[in-house]
C-alpha positions as protocol buffer text, in pm:
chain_id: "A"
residue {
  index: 1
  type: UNK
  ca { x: 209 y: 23830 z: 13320 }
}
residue {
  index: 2
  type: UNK
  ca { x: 167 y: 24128 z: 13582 }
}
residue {
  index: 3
  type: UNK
  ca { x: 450 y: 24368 z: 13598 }
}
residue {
  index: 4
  type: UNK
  ca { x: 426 y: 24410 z: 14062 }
}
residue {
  index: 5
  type: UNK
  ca { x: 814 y: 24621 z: 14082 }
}
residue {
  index: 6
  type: UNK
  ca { x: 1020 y: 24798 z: 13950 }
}
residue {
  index: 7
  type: UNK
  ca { x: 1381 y: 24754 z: 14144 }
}
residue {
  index: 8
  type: UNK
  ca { x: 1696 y: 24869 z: 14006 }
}
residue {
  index: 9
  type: UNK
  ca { x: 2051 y: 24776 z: 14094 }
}
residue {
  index: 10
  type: UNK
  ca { x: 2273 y: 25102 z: 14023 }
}
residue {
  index: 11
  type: UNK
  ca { x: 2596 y: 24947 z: 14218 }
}
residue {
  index: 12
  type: UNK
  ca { x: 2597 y: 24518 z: 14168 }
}
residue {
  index: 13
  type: UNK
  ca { x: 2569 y: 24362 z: 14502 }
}
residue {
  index: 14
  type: UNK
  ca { x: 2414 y: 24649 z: 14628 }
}
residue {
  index: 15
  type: UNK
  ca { x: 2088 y: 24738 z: 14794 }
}
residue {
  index: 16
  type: UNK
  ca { x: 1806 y: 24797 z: 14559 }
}
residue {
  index: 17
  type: UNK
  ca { x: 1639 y: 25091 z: 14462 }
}
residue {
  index: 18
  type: UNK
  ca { x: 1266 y: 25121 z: 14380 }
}
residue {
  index: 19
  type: UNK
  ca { x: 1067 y: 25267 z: 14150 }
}
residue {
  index: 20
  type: UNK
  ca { x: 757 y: 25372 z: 14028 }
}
residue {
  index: 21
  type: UNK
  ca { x: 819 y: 25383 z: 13675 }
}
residue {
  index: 22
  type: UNK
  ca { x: 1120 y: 25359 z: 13448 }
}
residue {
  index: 23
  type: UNK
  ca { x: 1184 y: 25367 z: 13029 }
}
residue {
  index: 24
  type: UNK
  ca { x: 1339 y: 25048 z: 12911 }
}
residue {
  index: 25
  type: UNK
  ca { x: 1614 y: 25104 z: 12669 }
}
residue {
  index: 26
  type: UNK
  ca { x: 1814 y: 24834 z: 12433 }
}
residue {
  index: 27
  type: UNK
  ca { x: 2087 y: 24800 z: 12701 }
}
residue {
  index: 28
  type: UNK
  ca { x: 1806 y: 24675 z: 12994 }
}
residue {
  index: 29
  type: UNK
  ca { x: 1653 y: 24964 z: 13268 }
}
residue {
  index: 30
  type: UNK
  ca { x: 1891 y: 25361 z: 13273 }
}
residue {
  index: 31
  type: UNK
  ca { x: 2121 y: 25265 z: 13545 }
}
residue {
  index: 32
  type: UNK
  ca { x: 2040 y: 24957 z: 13639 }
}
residue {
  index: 33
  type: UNK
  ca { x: 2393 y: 24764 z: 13720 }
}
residue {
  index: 34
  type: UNK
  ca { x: 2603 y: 25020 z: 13580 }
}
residue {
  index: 35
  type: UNK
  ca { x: 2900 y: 25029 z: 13799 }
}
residue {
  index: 36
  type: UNK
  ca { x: 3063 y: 24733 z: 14027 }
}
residue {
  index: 37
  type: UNK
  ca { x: 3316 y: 24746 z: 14337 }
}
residue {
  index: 38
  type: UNK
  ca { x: 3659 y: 24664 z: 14264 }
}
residue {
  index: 39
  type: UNK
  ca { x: 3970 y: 24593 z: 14472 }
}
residue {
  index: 40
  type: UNK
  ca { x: 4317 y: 24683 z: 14420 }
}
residue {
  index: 41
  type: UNK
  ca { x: 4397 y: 24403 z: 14183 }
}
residue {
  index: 42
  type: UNK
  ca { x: 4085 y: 24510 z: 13991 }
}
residue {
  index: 43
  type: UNK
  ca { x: 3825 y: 24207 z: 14097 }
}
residue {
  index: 44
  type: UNK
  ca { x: 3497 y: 24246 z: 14183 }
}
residue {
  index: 45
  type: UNK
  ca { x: 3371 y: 24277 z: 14553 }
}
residue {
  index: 46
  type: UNK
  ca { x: 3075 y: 24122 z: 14680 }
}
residue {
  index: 47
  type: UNK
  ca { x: 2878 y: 24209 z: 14954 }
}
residue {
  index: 48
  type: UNK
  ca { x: 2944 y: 23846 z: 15127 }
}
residue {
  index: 49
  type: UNK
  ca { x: 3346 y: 23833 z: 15072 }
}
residue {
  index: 50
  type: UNK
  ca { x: 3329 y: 24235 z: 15178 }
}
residue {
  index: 51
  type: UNK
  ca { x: 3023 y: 24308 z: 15438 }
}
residue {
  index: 52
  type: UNK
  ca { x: 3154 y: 24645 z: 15480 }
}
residue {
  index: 53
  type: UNK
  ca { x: 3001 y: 24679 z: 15109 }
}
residue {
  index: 54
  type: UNK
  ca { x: 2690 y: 24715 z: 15289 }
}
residue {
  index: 55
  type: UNK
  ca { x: 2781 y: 25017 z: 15486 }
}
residue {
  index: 56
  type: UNK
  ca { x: 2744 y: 25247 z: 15179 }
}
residue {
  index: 57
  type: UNK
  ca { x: 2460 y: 25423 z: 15085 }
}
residue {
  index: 58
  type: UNK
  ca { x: 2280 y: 25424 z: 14708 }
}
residue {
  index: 59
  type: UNK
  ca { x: 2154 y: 25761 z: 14590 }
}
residue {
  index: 60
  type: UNK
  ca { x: 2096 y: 25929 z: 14204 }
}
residue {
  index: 61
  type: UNK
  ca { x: 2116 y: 26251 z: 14128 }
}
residue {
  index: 62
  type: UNK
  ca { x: 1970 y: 26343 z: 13750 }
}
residue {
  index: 63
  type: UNK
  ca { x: 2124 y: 26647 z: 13612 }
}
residue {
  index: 64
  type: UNK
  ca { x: 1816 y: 26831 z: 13415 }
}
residue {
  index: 65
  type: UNK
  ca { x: 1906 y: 26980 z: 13067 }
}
C-alpha cells in the first residue's frame, strides 16, 4: 500500500484541504470532519440540497503555545 494524499475535510461536505503531512491520533486525522452545517431545525446541510454551501471558503488558523 502507497500512502499518494493527504486530504482533510475540516467542514463535512466541504472542499478539501491538502496536506503534506499530518499526525494521526485515536479519533482519525486533527481536524478532519470536525464541524458540520446545520439549519434552523438543527439538520445537516449538504452541499447538493444547499449549493450556496459551496460559496464559503475553508481556512485554519493554529494558535502556537
Amino acid at each position: 500500500m502507497k500512502l499518494t494524499e493527504i486530504n482533510i475535510y475540516p467542514i463535512k461536505s466541504k472542499r478539501r484541504i491538502a496536506l503534506d503531512e499530518s499526525e494521526f491520533l485515536p479519533c482519525g486525522l486533527p481536524w478532519d470532519r470536525r464541524w458540520m452545517l446545520v439549519d434552523a431545525g438543527g439538520k445537516f446541510m449538504t452541499a447538493r440540497k444547499c449549493p450556496s454551501i459551496n460559496t464559503l471558503s475553508n481556512s485554519s488558523q493554529t494558535k502556537e503555545s
